[in-house]
N, CA, C and O atoms as a DFTB+ gen file, in Angstrom:
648 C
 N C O
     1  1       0.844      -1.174       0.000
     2  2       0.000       0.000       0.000
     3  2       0.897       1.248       0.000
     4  3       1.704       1.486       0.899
     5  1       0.640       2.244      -1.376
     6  2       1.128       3.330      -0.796
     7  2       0.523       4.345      -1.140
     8  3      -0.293       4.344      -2.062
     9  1       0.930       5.703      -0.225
    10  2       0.011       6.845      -0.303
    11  2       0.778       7.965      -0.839
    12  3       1.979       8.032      -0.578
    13  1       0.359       8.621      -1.374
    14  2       0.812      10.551      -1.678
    15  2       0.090      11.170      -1.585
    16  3      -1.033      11.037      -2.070
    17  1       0.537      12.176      -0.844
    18  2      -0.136      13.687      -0.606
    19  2       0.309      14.897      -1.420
    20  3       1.413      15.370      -1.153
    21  1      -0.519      15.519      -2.505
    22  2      -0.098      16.631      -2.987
    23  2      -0.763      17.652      -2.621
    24  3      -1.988      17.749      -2.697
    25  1       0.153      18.656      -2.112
    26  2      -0.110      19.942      -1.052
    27  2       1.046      21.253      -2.805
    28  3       2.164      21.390      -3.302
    29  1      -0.545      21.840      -2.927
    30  2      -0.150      22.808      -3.430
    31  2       0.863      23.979      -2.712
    32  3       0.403      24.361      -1.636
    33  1       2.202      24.647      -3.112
    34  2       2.773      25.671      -2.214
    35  2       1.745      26.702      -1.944
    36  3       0.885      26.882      -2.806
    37  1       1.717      27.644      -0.479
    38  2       1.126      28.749       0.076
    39  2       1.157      29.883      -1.121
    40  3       1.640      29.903      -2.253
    41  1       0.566      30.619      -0.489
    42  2       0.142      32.203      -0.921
    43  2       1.309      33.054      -0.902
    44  3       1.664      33.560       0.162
    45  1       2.190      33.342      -2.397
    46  2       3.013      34.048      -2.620
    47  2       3.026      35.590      -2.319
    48  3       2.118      36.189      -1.743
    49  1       4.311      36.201      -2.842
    50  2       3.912      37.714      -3.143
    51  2       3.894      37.718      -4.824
    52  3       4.144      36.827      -5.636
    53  1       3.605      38.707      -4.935
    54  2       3.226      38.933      -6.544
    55  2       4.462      38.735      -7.325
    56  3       4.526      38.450      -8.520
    57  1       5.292      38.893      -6.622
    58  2       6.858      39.094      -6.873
    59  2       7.327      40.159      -8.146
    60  3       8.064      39.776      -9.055
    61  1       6.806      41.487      -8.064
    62  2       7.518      42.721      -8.951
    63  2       8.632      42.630      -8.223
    64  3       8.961      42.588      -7.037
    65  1       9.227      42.606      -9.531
    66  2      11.028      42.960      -9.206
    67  2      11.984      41.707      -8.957
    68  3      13.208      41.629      -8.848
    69  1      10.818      40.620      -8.901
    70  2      11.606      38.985      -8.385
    71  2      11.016      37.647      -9.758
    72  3       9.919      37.348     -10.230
    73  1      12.447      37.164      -9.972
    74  2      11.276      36.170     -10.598
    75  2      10.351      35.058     -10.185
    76  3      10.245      34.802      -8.986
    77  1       9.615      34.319     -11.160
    78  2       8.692      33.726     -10.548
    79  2       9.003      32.939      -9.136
    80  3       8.364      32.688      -8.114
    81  1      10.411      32.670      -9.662
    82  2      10.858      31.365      -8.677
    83  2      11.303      31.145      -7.766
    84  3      11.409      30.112      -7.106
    85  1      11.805      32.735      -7.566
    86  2      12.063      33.421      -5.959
    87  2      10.996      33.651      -5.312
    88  3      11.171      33.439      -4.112
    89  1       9.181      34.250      -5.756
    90  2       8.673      34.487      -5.389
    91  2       8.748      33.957      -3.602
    92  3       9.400      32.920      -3.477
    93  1       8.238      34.467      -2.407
    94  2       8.522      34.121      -1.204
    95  2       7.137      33.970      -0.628
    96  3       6.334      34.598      -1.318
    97  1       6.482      33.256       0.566
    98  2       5.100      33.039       1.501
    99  2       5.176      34.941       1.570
   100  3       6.192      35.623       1.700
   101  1       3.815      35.390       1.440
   102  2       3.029      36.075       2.430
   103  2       2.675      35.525       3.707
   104  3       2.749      34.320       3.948
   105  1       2.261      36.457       4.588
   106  2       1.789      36.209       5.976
   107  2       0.044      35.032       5.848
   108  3      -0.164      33.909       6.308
   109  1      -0.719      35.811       5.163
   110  2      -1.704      34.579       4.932
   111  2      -1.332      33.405       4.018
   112  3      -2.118      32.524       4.367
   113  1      -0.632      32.957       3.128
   114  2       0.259      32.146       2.868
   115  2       0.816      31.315       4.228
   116  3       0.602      30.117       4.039
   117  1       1.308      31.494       5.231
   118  2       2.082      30.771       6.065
   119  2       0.951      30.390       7.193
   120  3       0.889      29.585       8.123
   121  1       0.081      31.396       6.621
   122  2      -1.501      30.920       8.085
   123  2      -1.971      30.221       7.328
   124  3      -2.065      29.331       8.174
   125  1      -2.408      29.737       6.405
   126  2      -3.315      28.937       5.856
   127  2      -2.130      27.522       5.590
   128  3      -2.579      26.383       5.725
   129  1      -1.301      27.632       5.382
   130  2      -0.413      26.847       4.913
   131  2      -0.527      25.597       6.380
   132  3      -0.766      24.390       6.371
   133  1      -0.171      26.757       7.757
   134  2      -0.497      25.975       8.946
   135  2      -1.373      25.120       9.352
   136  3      -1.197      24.039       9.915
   137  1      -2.899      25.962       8.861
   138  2      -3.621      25.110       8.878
   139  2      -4.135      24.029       8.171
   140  3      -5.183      23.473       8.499
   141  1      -3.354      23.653       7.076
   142  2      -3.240      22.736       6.688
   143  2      -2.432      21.561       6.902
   144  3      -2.625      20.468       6.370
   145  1      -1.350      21.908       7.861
   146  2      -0.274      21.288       8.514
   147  2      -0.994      20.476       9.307
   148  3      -1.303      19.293       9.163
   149  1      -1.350      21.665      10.617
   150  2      -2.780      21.022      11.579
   151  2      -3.584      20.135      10.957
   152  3      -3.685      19.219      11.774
   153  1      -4.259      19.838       9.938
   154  2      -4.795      19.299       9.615
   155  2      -4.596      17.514       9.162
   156  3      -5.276      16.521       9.422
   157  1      -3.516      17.691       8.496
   158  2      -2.266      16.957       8.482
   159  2      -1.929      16.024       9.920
   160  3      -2.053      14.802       9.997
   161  1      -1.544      16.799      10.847
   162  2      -1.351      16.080      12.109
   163  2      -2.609      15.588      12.752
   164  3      -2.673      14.377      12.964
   165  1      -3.722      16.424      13.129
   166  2      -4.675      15.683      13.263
   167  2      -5.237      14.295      12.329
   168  3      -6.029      13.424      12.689
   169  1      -4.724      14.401      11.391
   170  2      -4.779      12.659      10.905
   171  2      -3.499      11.918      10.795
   172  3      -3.069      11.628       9.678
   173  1      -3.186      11.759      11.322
   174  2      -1.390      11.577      11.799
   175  2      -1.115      11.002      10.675
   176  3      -0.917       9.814      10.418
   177  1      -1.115      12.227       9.806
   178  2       0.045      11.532       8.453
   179  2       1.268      12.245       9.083
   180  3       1.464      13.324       9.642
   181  1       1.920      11.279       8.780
   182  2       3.863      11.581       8.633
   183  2       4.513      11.123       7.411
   184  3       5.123      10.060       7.526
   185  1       4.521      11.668       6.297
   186  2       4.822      11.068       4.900
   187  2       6.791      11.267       5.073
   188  3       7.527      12.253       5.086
   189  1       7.027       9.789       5.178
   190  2       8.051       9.344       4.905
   191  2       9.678      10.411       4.032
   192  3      10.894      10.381       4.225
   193  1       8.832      11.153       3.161
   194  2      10.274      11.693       2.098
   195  2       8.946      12.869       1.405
   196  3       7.805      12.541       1.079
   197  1       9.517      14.161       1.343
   198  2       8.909      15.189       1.157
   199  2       9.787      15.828      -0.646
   200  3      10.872      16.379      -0.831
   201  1       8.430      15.308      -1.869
   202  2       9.632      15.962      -2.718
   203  2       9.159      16.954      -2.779
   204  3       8.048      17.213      -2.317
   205  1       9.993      17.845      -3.443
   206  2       9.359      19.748      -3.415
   207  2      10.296      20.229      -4.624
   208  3      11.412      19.800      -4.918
   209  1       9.623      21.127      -5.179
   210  2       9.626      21.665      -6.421
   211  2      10.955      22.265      -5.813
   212  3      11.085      21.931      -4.635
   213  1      11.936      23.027      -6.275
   214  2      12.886      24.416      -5.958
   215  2      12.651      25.458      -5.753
   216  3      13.300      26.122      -4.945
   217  1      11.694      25.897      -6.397
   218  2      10.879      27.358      -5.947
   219  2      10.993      27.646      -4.236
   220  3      10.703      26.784      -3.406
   221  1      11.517      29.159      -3.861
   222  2      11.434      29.945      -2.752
   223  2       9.586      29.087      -1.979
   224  3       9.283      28.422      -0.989
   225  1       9.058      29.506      -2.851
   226  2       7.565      29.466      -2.013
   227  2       7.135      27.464      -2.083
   228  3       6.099      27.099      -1.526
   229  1       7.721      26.779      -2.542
   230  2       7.687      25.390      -2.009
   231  2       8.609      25.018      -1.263
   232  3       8.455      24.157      -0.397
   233  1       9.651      25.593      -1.488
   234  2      10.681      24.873       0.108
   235  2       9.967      25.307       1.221
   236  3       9.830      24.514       2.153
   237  1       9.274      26.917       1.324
   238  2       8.958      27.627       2.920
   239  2       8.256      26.780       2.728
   240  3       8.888      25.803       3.129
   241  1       6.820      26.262       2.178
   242  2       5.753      25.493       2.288
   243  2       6.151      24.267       3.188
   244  3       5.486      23.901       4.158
   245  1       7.568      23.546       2.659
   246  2       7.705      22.460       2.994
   247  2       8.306      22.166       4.458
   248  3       8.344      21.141       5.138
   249  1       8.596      23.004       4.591
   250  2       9.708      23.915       5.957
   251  2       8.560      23.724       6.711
   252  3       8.657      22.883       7.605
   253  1       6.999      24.557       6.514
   254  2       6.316      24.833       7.415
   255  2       5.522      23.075       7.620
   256  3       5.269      22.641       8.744
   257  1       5.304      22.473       6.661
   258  2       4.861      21.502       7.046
   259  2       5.213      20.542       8.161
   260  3       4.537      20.002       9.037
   261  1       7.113      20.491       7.684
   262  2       8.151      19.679       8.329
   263  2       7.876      19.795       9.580
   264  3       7.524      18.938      10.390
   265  1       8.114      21.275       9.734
   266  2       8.039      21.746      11.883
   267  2       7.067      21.258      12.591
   268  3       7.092      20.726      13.701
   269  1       5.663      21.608      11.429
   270  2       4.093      21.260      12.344
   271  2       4.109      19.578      12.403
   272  3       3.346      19.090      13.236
   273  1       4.935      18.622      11.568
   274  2       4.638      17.540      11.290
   275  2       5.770      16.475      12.202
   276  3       5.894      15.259      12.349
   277  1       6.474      17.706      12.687
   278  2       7.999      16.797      13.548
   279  2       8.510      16.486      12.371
   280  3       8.828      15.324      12.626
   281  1       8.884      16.677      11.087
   282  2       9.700      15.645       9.951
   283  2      11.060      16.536      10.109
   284  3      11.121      17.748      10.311
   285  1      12.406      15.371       9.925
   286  2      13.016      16.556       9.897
   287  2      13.627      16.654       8.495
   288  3      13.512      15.757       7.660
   289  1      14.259      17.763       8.301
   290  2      14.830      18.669       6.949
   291  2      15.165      17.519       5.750
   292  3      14.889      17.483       4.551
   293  1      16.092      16.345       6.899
   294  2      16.734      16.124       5.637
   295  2      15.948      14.664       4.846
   296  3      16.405      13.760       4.147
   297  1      14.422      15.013       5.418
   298  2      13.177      13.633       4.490
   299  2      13.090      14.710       3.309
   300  3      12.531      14.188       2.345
   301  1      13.375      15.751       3.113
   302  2      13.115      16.637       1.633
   303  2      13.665      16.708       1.069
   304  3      14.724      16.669       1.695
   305  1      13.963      16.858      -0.320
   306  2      14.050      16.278      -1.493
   307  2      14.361      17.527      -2.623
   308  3      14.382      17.081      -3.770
   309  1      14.462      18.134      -2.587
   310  2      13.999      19.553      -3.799
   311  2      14.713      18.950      -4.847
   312  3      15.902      18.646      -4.943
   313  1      13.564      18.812      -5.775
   314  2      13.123      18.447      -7.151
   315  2      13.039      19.925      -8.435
   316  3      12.150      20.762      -8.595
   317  1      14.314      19.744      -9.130
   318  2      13.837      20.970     -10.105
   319  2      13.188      20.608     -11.073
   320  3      12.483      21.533     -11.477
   321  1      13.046      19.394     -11.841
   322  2      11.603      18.794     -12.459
   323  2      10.624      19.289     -11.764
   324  3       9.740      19.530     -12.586
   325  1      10.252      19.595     -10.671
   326  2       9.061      19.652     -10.174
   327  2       8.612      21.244     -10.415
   328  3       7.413      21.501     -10.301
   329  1       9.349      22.093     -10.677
   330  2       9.098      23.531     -10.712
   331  2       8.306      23.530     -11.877
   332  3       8.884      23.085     -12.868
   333  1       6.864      23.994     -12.071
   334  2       5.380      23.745     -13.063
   335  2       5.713      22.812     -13.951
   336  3       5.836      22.859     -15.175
   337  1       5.877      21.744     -12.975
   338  2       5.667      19.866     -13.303
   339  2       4.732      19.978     -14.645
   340  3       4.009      20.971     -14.730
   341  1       4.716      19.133     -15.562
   342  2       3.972      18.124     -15.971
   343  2       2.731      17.146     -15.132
   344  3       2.726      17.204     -13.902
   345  1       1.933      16.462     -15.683
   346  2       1.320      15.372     -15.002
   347  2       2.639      14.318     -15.303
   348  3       3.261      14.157     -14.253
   349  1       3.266      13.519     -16.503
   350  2       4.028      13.060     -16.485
   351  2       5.788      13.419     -15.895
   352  3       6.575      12.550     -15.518
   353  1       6.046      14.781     -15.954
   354  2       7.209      15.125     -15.082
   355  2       7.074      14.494     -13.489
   356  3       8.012      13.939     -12.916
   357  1       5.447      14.734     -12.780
   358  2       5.669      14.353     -11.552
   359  2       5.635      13.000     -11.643
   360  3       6.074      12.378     -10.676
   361  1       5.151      12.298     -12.729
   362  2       4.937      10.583     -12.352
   363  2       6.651      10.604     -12.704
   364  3       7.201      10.260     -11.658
   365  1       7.726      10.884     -13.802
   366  2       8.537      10.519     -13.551
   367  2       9.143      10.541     -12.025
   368  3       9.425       9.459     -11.511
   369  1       9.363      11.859     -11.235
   370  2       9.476      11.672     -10.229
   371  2       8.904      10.413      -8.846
   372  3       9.522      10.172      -7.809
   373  1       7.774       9.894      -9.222
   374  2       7.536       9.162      -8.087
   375  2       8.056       7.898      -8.423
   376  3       8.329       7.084      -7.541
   377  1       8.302       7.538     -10.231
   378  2       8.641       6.526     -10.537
   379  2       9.700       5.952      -9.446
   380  3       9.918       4.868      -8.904
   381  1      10.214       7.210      -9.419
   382  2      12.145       7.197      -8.693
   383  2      12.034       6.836      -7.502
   384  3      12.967       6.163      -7.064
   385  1      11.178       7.067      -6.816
   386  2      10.928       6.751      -5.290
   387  2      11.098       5.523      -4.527
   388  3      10.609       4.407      -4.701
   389  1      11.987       6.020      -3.545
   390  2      12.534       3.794      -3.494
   391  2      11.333       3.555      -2.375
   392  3      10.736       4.222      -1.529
   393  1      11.344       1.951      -2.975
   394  2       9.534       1.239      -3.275
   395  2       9.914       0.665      -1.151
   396  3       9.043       0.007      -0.580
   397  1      11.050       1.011      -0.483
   398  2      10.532       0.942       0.867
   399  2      10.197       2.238       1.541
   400  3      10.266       2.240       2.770
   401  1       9.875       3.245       0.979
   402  2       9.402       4.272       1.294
   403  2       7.521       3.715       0.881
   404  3       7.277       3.007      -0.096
   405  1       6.475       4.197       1.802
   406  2       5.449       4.274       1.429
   407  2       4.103       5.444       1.382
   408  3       2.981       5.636       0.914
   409  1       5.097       5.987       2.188
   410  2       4.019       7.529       1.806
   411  2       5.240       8.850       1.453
   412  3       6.443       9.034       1.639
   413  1       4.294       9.441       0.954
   414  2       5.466      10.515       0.359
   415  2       5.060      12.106      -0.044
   416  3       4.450      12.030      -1.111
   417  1       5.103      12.739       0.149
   418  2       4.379      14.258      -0.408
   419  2       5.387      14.584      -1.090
   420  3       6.589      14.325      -1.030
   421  1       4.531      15.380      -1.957
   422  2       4.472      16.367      -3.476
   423  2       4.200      17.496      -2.999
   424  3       3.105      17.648      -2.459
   425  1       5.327      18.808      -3.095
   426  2       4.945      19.897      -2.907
   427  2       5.274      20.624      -3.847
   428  3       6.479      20.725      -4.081
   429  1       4.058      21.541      -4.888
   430  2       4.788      22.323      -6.153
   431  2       3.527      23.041      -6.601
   432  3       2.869      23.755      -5.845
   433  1       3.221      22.808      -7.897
   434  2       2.104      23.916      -8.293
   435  2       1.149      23.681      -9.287
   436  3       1.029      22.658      -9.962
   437  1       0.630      24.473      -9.320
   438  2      -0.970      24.236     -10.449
   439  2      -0.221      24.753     -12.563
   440  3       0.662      25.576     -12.803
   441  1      -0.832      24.091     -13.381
   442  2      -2.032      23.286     -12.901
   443  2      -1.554      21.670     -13.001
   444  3      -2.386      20.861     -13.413
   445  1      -0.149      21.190     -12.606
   446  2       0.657      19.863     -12.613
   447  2      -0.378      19.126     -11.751
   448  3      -1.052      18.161     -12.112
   449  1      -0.403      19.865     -10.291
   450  2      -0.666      18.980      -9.618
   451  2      -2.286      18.532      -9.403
   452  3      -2.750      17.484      -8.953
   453  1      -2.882      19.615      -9.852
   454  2      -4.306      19.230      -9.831
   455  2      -4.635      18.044     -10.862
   456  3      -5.430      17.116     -10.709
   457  1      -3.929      18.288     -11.792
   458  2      -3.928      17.556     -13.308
   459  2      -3.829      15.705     -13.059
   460  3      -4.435      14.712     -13.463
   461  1      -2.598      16.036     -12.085
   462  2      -1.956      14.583     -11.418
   463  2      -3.194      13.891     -10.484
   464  3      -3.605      12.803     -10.887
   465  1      -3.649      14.311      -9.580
   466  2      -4.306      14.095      -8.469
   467  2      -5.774      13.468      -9.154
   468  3      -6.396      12.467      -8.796
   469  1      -6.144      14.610     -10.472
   470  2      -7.185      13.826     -10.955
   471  2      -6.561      12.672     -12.181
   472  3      -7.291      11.684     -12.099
   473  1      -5.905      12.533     -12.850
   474  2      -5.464      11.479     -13.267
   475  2      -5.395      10.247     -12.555
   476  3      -6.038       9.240     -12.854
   477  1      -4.582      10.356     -11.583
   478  2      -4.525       9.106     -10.457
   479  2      -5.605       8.635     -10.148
   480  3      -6.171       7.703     -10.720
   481  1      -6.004       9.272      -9.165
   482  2      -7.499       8.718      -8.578
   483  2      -9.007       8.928      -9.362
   484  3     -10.035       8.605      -8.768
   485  1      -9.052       9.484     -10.716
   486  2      -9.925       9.553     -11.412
   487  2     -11.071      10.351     -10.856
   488  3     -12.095      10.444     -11.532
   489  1     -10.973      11.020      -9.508
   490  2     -12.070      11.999      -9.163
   491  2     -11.688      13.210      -9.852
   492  3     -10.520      13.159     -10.238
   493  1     -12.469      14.595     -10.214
   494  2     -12.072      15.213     -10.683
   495  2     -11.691      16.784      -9.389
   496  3     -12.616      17.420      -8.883
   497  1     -10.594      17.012      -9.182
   498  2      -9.703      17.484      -8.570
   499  2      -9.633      19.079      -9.600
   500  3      -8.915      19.278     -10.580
   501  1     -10.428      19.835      -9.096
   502  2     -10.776      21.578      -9.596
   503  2      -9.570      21.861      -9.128
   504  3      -9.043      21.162      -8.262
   505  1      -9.026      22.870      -9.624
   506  2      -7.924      24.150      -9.498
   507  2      -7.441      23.832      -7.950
   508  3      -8.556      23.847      -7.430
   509  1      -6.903      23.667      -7.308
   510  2      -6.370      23.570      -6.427
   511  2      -5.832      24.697      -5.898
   512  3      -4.769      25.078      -6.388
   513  1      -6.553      25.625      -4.580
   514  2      -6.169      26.414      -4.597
   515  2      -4.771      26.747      -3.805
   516  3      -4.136      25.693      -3.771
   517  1      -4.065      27.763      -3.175
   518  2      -2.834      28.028      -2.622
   519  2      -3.017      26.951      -1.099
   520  3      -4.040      27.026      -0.417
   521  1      -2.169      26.247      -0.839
   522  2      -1.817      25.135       0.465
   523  2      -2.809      24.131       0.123
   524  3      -2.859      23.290       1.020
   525  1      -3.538      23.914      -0.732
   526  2      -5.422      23.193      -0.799
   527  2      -3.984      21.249      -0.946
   528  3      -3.088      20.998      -1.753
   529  1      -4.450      20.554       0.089
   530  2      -3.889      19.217      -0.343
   531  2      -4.806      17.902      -0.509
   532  3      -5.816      17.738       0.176
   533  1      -4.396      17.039      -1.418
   534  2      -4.780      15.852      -1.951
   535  2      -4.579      14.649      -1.508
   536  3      -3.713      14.086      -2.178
   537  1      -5.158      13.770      -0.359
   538  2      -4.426      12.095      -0.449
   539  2      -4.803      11.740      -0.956
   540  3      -5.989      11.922      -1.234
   541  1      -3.694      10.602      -1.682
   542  2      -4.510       9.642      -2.546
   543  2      -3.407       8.278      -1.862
   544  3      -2.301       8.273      -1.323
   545  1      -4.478       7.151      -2.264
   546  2      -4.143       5.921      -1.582
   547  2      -3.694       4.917      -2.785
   548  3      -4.261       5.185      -3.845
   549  1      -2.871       3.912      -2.835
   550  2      -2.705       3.091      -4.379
   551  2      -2.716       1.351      -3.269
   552  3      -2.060       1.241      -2.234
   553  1      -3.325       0.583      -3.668
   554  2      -2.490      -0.717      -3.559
   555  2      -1.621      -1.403      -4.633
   556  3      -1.922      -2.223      -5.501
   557  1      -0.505      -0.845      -4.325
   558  2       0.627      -1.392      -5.227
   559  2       1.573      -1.659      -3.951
   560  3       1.189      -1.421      -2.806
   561  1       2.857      -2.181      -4.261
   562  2       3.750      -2.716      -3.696
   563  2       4.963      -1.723      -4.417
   564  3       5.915      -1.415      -3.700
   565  1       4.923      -1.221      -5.849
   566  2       6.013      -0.508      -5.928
   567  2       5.666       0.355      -6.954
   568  3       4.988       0.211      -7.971
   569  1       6.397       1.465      -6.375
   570  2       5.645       2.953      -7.244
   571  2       5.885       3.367      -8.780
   572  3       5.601       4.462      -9.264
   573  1       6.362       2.470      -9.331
   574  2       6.481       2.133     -10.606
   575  2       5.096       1.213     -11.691
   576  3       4.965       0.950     -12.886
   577  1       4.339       0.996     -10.500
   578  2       3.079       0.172     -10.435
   579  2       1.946       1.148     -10.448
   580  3       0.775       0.825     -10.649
   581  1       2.349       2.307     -10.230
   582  2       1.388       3.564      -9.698
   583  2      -0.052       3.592     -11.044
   584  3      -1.274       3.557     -10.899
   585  1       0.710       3.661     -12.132
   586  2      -0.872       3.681     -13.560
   587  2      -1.624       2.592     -13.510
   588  3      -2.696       2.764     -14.090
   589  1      -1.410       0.928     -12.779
   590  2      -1.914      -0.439     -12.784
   591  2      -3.119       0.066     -12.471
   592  3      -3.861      -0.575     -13.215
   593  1      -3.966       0.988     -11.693
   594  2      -5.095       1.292     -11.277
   595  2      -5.607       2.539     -11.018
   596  3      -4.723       3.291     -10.609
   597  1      -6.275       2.856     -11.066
   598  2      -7.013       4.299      -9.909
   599  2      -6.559       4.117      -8.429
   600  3      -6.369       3.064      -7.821
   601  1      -6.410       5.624      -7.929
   602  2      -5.510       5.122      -6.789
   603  2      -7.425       5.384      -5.916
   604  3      -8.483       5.376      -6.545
   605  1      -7.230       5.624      -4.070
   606  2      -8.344       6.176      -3.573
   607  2      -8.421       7.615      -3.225
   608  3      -7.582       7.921      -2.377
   609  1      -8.853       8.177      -3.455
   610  2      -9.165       9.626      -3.081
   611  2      -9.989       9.607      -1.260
   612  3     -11.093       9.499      -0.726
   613  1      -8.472       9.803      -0.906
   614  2      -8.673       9.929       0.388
   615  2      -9.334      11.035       1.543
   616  3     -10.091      10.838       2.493
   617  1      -8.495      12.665       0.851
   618  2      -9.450      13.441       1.241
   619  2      -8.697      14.619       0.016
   620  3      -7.591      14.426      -0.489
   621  1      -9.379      15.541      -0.214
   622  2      -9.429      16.888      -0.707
   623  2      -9.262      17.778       0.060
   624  3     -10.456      17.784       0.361
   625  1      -8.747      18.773       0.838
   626  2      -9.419      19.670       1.585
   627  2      -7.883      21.062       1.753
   628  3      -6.665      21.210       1.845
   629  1      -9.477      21.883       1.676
   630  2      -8.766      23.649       0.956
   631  2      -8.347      24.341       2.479
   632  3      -8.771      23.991       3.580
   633  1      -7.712      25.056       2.275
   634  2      -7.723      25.744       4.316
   635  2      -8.780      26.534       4.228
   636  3      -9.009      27.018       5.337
   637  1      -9.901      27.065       3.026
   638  2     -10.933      27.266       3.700
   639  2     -11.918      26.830       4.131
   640  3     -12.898      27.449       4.544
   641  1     -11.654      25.129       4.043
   642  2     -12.843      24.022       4.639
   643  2     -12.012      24.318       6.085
   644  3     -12.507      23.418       6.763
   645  1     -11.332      24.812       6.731
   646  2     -10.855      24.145       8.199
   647  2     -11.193      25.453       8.968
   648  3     -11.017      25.517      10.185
């Protein structure tokens, strides 16, 4: 059995004067981001290996998750494939994922990851908004196995459901 969580990065600044990829969290960015963390711990996920795009505003994302989640620094991963992924850029990435790892988060951006989330689990997965995260569940044994099925759509939920 394995699981992934894709957690869109927080609420940027507009970034005049920066490029996209520096862009950095705003203050509601890092509150909503939390409460999605919280949310996170209240269902005691602890995902094993955290990959994350390179972007300024997915490492803080991942930073903030790590602290609220006890994970430490070095389960993350920064992925420059992952900076406005593909649906297939991120499956290459999970391809890679060694198969004794079983849960794992995806942290990066729209519209890759919404794209992914509904591909996988075949529910259809709208725009995903800033911190909004995805579980999805697979019974496979190795993540190279990941297309053999529809995975389960475990939960959806935006930080303005919390």
């Amino acid at each position: 059995m394995k699981k992934i969580y894709f957690m869109r990065h927080g609420k940027a600044e507009d970034g005049y004067g920066k490029s996209d990829f520096e862009r950095e969290l705003i203050e509601k960015g890092r509150k909503k981001t939390g409460k999605i963390a919280r949310f996170l711990q209240s269902k005691s996920i602890k995902p094993q290996r955290l990959l994350v795009s390179m972007s300024q505003r997915t490492v803080e994302t991942a930073a903030l998750v790590c602290k609220q989640l006890d994970i430490d620094s070095s389960m993350v991963t920064e992925e420059k494939s992952l900076y406005l992924a593909s649906t297939n850029s991120i499956l290459d990435v999970i391809y890679c994922v060694n198969d004794n790892i079983d849960e794992i988060m995806i942290i990066g951006h729209n519209p890759g990851l919404s794209s992914i989330a509904t591909y996988l689990c075949k529910d259809e997965i709208d725009w995903m908004p800033t911190s909004a995260v995805v579980g999805v569940e697979f019974k496979i044994d190795r993540w190279n196995e990941i297309n053999a099925k529809p995975g389960k759509l475990l939960f959806y939920t935006k930080p303005s459901e919390l």
